[in-house]
NULO-789505 format. One record per atom (N, C-alpha, C): residue number from 1; x, y, z. Coordinates in steps of 0.001 Angstrom, whole numbers. Atoms other than C-alpha are relative to their C-alpha. Example, Ala and Ser with C-alpha at 12.3 -4.5 7.8 and 13.67 -1.06 7.14 Angstrom:
<sites>
1; 890; -1190; 0
1; 12300; -4500; 7800
1; 900; 1200; 0
2; -820; -1190; -60
2; 13670; -1060; 7140
2; -770; 1090; 730
</sites>
This chain:
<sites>
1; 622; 142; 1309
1; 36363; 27492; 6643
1; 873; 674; -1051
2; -1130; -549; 809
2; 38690; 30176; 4999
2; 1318; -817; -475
3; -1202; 599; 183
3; 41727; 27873; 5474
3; -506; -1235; -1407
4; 429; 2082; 916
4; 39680; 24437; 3542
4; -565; 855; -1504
5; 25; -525; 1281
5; 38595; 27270; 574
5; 1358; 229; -654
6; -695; -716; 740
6; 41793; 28798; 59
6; 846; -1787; -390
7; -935; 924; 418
7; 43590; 25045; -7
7; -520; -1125; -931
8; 420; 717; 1710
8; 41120; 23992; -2923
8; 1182; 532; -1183
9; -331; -159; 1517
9; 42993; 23408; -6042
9; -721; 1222; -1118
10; 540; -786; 546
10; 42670; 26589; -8308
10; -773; -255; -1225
11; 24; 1089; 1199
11; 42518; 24540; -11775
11; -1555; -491; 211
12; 1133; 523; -74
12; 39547; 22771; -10527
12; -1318; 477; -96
13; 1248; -350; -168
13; 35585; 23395; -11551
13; -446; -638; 1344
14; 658; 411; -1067
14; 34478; 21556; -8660
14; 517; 947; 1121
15; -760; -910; -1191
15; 36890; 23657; -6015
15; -750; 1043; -706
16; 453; -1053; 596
16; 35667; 26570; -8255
16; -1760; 577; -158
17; 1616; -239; -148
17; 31880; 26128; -7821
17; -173; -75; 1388
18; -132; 84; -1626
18; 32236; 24826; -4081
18; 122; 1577; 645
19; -238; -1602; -482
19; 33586; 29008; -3392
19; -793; 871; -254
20; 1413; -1198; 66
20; 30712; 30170; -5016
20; -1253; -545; 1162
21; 1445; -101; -710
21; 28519; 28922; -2625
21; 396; 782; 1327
22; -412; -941; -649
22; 28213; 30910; 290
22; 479; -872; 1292
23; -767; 985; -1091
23; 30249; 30148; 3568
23; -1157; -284; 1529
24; 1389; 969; -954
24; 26882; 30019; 5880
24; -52; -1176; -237
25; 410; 1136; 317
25; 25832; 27403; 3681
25; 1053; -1244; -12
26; -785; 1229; 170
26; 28590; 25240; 3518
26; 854; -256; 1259
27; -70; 314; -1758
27; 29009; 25787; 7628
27; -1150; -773; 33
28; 1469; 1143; -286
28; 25458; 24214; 7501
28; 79; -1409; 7
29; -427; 1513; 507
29; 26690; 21513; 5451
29; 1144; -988; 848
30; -722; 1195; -953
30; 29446; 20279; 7548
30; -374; 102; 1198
31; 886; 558; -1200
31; 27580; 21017; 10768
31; -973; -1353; 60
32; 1301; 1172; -113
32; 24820; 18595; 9625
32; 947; -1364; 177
33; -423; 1144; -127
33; 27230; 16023; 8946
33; 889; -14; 1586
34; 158; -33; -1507
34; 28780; 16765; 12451
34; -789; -313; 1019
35; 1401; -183; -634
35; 25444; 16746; 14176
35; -159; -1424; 431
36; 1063; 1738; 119
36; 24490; 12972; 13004
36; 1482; -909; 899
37; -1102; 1120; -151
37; 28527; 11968; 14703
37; 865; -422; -910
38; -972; 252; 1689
38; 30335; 11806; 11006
38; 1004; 587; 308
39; -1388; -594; 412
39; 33905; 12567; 10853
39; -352; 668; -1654
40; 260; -451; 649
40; 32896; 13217; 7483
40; -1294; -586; -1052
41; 794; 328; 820
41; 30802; 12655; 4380
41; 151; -993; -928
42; -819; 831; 971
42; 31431; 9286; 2764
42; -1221; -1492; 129
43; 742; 1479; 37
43; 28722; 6797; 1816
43; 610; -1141; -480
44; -571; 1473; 351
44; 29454; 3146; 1429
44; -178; -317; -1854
45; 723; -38; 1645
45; 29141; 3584; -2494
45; 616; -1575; -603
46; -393; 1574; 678
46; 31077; 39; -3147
46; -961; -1337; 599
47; 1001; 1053; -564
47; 28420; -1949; -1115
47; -977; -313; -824
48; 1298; 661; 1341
48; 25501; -3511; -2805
48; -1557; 551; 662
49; 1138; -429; -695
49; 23213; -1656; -21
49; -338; 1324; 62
50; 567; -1077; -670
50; 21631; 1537; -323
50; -370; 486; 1136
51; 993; -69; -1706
51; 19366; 994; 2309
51; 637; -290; 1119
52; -957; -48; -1401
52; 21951; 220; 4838
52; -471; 1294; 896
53; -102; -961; -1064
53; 21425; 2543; 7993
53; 1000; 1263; -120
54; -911; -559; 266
54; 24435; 3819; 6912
54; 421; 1230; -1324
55; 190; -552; 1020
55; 24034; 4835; 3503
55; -1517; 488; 237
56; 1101; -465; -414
56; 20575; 5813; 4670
56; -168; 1209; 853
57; -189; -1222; -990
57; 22003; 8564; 7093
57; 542; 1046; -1007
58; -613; -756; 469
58; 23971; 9703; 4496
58; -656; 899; -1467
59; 1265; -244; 1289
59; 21380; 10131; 1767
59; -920; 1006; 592
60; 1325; -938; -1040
60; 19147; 12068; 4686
60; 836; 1436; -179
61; -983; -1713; 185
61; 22072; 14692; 4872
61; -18; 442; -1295
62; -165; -650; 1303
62; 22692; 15233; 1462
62; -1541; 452; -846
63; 1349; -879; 17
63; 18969; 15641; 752
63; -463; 1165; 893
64; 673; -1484; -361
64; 17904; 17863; 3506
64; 1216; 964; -301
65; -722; -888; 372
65; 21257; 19869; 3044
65; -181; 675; -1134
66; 458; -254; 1092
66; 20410; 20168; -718
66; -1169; 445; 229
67; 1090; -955; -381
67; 17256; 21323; 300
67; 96; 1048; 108
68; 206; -977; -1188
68; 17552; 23733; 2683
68; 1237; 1187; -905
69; -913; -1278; 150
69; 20914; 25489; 810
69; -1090; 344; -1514
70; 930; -919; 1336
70; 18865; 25699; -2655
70; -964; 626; 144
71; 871; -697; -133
71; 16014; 26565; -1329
71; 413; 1593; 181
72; -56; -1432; -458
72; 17950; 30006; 478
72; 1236; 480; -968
73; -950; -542; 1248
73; 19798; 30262; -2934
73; 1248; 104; -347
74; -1799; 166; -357
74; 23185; 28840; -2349
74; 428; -571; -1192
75; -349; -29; 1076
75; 23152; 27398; -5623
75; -647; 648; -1209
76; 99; -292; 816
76; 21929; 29665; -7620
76; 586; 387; -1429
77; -971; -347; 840
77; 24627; 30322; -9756
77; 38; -1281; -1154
78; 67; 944; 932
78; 24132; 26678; -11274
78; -1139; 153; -978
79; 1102; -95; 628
79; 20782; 27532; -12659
79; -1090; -888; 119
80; 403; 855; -609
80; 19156; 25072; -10859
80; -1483; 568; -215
81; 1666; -98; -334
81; 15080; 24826; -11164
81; -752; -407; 1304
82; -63; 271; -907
82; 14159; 25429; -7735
82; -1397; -671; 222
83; 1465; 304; 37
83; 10382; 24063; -8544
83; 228; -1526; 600
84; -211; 1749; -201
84; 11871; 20239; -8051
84; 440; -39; 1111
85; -922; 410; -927
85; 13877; 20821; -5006
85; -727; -782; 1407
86; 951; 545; -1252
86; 10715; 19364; -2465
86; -517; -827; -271
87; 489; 1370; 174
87; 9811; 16611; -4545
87; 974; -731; 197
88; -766; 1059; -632
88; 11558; 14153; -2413
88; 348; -790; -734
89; -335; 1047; 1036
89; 11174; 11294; -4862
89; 883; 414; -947
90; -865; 155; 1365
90; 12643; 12701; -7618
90; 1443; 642; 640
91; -923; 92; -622
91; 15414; 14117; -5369
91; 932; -1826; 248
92; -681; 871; -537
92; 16068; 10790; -3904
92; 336; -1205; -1170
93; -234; 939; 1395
93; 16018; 8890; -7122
93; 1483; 877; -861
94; -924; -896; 531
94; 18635; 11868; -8481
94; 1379; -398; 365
95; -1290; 104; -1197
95; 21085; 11140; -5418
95; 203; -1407; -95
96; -607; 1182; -138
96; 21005; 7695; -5477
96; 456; -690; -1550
97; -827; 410; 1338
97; 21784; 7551; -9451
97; 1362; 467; 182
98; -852; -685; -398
98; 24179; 10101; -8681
98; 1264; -787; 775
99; -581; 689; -1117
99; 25869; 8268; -6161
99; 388; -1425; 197
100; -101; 1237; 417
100; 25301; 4720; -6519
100; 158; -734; -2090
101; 114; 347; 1353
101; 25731; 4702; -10304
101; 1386; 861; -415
102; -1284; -734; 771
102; 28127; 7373; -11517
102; 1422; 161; 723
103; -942; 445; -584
103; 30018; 7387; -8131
103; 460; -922; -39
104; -300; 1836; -541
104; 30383; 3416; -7587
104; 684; -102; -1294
105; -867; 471; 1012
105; 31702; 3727; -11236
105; 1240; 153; -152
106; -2180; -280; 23
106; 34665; 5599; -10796
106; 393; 103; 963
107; -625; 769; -1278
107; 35077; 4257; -7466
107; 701; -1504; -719
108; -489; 1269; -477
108; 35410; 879; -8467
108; 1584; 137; -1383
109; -1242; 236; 1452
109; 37645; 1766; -12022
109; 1106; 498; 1189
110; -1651; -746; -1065
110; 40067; 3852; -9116
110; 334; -1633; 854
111; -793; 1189; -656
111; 40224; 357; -7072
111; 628; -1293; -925
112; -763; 1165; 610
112; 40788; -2066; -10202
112; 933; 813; -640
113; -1220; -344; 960
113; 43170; 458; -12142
113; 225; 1260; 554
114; -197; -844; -407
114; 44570; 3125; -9831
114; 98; 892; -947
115; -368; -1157; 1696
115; 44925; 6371; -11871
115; -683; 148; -697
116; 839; 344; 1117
116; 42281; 5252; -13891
116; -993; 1414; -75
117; 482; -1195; 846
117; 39800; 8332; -13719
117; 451; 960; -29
118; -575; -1330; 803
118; 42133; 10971; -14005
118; 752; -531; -1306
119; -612; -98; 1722
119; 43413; 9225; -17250
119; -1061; -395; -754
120; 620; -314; 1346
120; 40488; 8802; -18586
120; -931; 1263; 359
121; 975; -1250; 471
121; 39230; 12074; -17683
121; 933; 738; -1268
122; -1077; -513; 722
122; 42861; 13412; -19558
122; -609; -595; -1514
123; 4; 468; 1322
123; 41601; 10943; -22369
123; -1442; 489; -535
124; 1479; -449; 200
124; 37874; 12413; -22339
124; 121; 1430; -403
125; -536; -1634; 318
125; 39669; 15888; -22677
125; 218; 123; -1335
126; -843; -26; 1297
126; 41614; 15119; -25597
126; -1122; -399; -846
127; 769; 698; 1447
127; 38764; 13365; -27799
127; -1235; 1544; 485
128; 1383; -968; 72
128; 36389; 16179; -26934
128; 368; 1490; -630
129; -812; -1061; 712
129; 39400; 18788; -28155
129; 283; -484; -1640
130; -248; 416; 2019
130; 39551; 16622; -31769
130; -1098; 133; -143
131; 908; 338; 754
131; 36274; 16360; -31905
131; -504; 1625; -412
132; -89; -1005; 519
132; 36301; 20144; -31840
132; 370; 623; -1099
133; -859; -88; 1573
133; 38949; 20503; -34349
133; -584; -386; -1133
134; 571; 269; 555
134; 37512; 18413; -36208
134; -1661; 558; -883
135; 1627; -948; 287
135; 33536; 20406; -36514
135; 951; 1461; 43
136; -366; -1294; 236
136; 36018; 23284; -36558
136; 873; 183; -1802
137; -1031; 266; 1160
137; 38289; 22001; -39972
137; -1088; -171; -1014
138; 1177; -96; 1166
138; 34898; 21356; -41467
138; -721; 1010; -456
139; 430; -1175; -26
139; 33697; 24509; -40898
139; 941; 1084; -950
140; -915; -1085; 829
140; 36734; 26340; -42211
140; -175; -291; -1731
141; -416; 169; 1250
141; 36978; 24092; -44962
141; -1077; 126; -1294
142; 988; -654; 866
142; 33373; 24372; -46220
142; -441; 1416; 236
143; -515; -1934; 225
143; 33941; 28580; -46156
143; 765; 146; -975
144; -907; -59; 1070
144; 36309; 28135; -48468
144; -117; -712; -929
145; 356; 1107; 832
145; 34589; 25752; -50435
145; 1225; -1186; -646
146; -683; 1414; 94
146; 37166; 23221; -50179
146; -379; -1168; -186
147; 1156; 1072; -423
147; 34502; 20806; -49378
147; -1541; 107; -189
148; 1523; -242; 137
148; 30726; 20248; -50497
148; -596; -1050; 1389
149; 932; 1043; -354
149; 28609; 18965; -48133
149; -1376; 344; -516
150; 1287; 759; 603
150; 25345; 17607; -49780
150; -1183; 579; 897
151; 1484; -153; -427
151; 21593; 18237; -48768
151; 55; -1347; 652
152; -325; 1022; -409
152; 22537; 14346; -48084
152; 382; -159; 1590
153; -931; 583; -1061
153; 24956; 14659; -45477
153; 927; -754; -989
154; -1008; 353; 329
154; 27431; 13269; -47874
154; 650; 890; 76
155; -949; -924; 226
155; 30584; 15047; -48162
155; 993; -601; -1219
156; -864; 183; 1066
156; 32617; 15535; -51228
156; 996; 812; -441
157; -778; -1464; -219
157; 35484; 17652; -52149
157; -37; 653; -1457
158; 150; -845; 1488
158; 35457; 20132; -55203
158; 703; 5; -832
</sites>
């Protein structure tokens, strides 16, 4: 387990939240998927079947696992509201948006345009750093009354 933490990427939030959880819990986690016969953890997210047997085993793990580690406070550090974690439904409705929706999306952009979501995460970076600048240039500039903005919401300059 030591060896598969230390050879996460440092850079990364995901490698970087994965180390906060504790290493019981994330022996649990790949035992379970061990347990069921999995080499690893990889639902059919490009299929058109949830309900497959397949994607149906894999939905069982990742719910009771999610269970069982939030419940004994393995993610607490996310801030997670542990009041929801036993309503199944809204779990399983969570995981399969999760999964079949946000995964299958940047699954399928990685098979029609390789590369594709690390450039547009690079391009999701950059417009979220102007758009900073930007609520930051407005800010400076009405301090210095460079700029009126209005009771409107218009903006005008002085």
């Amino acid at each position: 387990m030591r060896d598969l933490l230390n050879s996460l990427p440092e850079a990364s939030l995901i490698s970087k939240n994965i180390k906060r959880i504790g290493e019981p819990h994330l022996l649990f986690m790949f035992r379970m998927v061990a347990c069921f016969g999995l080499q690893h953890w990889a639902p059919d997210i490009l299929s058109d079947d949830p309900e497959s047997m397949y994607n149906l085993l894999h939905e069982y793990i990742a719910l009771t696992t999610f269970e069982q580690v939030a419940g004994h406070f393995g993610y607490i550090f996310t801030g997670i509201n542990l009041s929801y974690i036993h309503d199944f439904s809204l779990m399983r409705r969570l995981y399969r948006n999760f999964v079949f929706s946000y995964m299958r999306g940047l699954a399928k952009l990685e098979v029609k345009t390789p590369g594709g979501v690390a450039k547009n995460k690079i391009l999701g970076n950059i417009t979220k750093r102007r758009k900073e600048v930007h609520v930051l240039f407005f800010q400076i500039c009405h301090s210095r009354e460079l700029i009126n903005i209005h009771s409107s919401g218009m903006v005008g300059s002085m």
